[in-house]
C-alpha positions as CSV (number, residue, x, y, z in Angstrom):
1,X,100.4,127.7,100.5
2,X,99.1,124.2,101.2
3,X,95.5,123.7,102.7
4,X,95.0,120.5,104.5
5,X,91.4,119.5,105.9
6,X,90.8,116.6,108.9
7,X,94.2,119.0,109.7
8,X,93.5,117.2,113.2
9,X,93.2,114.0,112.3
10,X,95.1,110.6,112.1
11,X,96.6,111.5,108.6
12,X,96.1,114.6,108.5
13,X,98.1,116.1,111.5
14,X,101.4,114.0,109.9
15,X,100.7,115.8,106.6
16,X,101.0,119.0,107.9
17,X,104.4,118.0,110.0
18,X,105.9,116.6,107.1
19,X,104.8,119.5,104.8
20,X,106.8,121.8,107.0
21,X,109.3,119.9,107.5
22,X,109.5,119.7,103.6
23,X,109.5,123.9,103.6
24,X,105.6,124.3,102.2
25,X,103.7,126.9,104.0
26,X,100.6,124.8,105.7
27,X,97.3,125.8,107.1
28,X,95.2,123.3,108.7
29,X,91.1,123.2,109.0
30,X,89.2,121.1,111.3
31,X,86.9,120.5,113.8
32,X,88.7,120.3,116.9
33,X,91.2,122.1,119.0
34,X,94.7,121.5,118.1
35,X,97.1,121.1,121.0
36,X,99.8,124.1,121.7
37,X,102.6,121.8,119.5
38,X,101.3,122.1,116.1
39,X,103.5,125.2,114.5
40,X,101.0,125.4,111.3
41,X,98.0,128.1,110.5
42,X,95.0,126.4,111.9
43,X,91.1,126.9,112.0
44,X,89.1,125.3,113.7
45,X,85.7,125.1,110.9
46,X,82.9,122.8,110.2
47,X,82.8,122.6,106.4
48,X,79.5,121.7,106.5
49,X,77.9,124.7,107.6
50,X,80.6,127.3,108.3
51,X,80.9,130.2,105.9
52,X,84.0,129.5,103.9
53,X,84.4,133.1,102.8
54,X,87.9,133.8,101.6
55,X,89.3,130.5,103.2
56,X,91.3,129.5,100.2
57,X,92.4,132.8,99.4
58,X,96.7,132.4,98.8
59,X,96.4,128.6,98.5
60,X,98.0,126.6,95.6
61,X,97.0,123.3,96.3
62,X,93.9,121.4,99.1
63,X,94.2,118.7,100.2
64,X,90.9,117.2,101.2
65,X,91.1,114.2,104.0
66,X,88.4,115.6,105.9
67,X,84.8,114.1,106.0
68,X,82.6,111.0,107.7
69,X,85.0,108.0,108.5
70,X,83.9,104.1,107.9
71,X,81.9,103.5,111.4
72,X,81.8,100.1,113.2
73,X,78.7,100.6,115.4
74,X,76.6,103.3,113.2
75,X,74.1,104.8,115.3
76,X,72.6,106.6,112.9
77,X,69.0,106.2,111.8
78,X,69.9,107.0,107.9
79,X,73.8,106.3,107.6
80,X,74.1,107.5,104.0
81,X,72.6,110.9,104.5
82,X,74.6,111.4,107.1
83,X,77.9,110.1,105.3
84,X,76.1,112.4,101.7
85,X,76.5,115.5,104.3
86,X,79.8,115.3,105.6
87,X,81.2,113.3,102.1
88,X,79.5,115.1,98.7
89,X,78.2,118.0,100.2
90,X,81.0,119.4,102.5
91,X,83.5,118.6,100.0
92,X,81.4,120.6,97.1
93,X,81.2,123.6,99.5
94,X,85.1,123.3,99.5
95,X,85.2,122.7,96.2
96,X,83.5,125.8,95.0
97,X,85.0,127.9,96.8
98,X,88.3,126.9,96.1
99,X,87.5,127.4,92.3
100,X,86.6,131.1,93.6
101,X,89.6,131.6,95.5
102,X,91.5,130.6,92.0
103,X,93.4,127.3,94.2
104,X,95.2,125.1,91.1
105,X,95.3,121.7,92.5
106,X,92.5,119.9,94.7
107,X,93.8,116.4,96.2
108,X,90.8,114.3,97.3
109,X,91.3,111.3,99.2
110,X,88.7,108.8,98.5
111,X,88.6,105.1,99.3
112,X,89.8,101.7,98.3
113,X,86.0,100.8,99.4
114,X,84.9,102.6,95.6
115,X,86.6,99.9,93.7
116,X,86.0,96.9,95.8
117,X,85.6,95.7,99.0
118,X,87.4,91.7,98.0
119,X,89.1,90.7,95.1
120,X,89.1,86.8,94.2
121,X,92.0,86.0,91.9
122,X,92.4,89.3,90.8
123,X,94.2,92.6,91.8
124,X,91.8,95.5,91.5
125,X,93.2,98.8,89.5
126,X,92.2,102.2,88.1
127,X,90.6,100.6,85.2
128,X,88.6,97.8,87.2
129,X,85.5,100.1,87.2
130,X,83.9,101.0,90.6
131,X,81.7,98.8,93.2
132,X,80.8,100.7,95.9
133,X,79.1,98.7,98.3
134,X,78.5,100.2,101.5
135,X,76.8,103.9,102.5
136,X,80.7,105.2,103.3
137,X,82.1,104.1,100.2
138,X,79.0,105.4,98.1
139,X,79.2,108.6,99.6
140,X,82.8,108.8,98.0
141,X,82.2,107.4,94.7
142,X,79.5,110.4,94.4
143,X,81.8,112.8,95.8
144,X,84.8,111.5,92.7
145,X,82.0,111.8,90.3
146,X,80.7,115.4,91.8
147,X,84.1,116.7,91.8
148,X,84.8,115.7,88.0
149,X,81.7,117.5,86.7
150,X,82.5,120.5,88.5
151,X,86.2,120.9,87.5
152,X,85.5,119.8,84.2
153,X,85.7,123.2,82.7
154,X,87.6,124.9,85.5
155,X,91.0,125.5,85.3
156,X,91.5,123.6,88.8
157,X,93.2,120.2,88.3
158,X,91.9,117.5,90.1
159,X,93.7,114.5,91.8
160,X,91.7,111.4,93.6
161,X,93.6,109.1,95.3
162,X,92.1,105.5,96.9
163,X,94.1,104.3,99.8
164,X,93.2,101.0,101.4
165,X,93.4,100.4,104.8
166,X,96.1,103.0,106.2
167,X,98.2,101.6,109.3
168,X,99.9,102.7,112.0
169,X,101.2,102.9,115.7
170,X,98.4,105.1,116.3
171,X,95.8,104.4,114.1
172,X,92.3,104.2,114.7
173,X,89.6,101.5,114.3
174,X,90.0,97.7,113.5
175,X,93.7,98.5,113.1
176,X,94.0,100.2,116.6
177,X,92.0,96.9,118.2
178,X,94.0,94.4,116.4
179,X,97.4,96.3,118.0
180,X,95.4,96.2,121.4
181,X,94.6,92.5,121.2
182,X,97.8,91.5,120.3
183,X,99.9,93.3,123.6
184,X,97.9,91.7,125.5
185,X,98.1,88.7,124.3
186,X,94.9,87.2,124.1
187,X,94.7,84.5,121.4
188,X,93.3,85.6,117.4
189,X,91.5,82.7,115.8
190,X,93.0,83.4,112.5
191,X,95.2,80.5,111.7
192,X,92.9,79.3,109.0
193,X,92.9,82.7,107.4
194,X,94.9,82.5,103.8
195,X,94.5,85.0,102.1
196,X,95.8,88.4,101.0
197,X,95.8,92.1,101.4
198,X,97.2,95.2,100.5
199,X,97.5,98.4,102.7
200,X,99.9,101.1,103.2
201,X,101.4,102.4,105.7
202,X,100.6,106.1,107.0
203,X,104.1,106.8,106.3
204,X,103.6,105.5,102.9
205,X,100.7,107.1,102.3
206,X,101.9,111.0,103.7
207,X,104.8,110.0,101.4
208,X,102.5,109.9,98.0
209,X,100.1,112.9,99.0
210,X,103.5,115.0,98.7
211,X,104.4,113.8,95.6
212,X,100.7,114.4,94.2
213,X,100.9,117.9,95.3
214,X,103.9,118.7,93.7
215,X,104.2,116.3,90.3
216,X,102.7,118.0,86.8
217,X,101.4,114.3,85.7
218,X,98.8,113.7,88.7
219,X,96.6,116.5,87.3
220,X,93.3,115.1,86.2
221,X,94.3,111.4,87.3
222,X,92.8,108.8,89.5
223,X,95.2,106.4,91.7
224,X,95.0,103.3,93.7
225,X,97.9,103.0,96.0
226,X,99.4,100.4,98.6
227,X,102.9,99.6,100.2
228,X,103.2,97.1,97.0
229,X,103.5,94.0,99.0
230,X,100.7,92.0,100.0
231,X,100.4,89.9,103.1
232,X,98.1,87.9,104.6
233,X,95.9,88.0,108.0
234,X,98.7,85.7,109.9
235,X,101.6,88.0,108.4
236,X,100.4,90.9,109.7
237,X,99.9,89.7,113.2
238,X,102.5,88.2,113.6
239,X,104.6,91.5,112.3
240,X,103.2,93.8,114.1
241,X,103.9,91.1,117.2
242,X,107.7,91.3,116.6
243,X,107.8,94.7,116.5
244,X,106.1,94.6,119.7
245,X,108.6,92.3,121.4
246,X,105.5,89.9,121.6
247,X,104.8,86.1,121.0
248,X,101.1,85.9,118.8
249,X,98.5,83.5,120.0
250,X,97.5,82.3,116.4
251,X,95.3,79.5,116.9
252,X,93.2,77.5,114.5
253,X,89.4,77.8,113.9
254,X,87.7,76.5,110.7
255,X,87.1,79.6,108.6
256,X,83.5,78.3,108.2
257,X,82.9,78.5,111.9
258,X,84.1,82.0,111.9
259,X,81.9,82.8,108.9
260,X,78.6,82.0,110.9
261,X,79.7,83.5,114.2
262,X,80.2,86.6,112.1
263,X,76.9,86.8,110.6
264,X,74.9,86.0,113.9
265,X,77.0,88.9,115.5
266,X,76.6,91.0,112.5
267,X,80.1,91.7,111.5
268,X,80.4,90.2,108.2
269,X,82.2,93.5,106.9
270,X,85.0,92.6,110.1
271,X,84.9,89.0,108.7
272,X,85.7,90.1,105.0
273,X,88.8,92.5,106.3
274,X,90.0,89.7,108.5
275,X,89.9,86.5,106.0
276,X,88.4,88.2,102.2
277,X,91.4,89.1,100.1
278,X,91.7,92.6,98.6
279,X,94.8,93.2,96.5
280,X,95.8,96.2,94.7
281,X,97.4,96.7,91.7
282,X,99.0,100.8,91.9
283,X,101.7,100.4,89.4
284,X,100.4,103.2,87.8
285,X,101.9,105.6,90.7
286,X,105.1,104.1,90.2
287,X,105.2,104.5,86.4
288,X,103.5,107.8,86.2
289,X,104.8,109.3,89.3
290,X,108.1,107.0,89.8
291,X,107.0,106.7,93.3
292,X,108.3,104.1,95.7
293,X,106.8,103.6,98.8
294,X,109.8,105.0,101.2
295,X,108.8,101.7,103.8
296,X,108.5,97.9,103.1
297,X,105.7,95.7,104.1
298,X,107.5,93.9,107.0
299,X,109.7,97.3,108.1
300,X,106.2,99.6,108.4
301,X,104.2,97.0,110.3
302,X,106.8,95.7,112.7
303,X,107.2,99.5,113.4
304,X,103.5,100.2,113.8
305,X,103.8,97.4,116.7
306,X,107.1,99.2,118.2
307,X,105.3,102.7,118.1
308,X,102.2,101.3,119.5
309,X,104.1,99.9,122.3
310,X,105.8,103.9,122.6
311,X,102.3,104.8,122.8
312,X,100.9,103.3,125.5
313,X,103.9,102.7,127.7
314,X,103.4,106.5,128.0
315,X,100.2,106.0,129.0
316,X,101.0,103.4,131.4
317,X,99.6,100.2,129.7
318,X,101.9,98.2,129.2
């Protein structure tokens, strides 16, 4: 049996489609309710503070996507405890008692954010070392290095993988607002913006968890994944506008303009996704894993427009 956490979430719920549809057995943990359509074992737990008690009994492989997402607005007094709680400690809690219940592979999914946040000239990789530079991607990092000591003698194999920004017709966050804003076509001041990033798409993504749960080599290894095309700020808008059926409002601001207005607003972090590069190098999963991302660049975003579109024409937006 497969055990996915955040079983509820953005990721998460796919996972557990696409591992039955694949013909693994699946239970899902999380916090919230799951709607009558999910046909997967589900429990709603807080892995915080919930007794874990025989919760990993008959599972073979977890995979851990639950925990304290990047937040915009924090309200939060002390951020990094809060993000320690949910991140290192929760995930130890699992952890241990996953080594109890005798579970053989643990899949964590960590964050781009532990290697870098921008890249200048350079493509960031598995052997680039680790920068974590704000209290979400710190809280990661410490749960990677928590996780090694404690498996280090343990016959469970670990397996930490660092996506980047994961897209999608219904993702959440900056993602999500940039879909909104371009529907509705008000105009993005990014002409100026030349640089480039790497993401992957959730499909992508759902694509390489599966193939970490089930290939011998990603026992004990590290990987930094993407769609393996990188694009810039003005590519992806105007993607994701085709696939919507939508002209883009690009117009042209000077970049240093942008910078200050950023800073006065405090939103430098928005300002670094928006015109920093970050660019990944994940050969590694293709050469240990001899995975291919199943969706192109262009073919994944232009279909996160269309499936946003889906989306809210059932909610009556457009």
């Amino acid at each position: 049996m497969q055990l996915v956490t955040g079983a509820s979430g953005y990721i998460g719920s796919l996972l557990c489609k696409v591992l039955k549809e694949r013909g693994y057995a699946v239970k899902g943990i999380g916090r919230s309710s799951m709607t009558p359509s999910q046909d997967f074992d589900y429990v709603c737990l807080d892995l915080e503070n919930d007794p874990l008690d025989g919760v990993c009994l008959g599972v073979e492989t977890i995979v851990h996507l639950a925990g304290r997402a990047h937040i915009l607005n924090d309200k939060e007094e002390d951020p990094l405890s809060a993000f320690r709680r949910a991140n290192v400690n929760a995930t130890l809690r699992l952890a241990r008692e996953a080594m109890r219940g005798g579970v053989k592979r643990f899949v964590f999914i960590s964050s781009i954010g532990v290697s870098a946040t921008e890249t200048k000239n350079s493509k960031v990789s598995e052997l680039s070392g680790n920068n974590p530079s704000t209290p979400y991607a710190l809280s990661k990092f410490e749960a990677e290095e928590a996780l090694k000591a404690l498996v280090k003698d343990s016959s469970m194999e670990l397996v930490i993988i660092r996506p980047p920004l994961v897209y999608g017709g219904s993702a959440p966050g900056n993602f999500h607002r940039l879909l909104k804003i371009v529907r509705l076509g008000m105009p993005l001041p990014f002409l100026a913006a030349n640089n480039q990033r790497s993401m992957i798409a959730l499909d992508n993504l759902i694509d390489f968890i599966v193939h970490c749960i089930k290939h011998p080599a990603a026992a004990g290894e590290l990987f930094l994944i993407s769609d393996g095309t990188d694009v810039s700020t003005v590519d992806i808008v105007r993607t994701i506008a085709n696939g919507m059926g939508r002209k883009p409002r690009l117009i042209y601001v000077p970049v240093g303009v942008i910078r200050v207005a950023a800073k006065l607003l405090g939103r430098e972090n928005m300002f670094s996704q928006l015109f920093g590069s970050l660019v990944v190098d994940s050969r590694k999963a293709h050469q240990l894993l001899g995975w291919t991302p199943p969706l192109g660049t262009t073919e994944a975003l232009s279909k996160a427009g269309a499936d946003y579109m889906t989306l809210s024409s059932k909610k009556g937006r457009v």
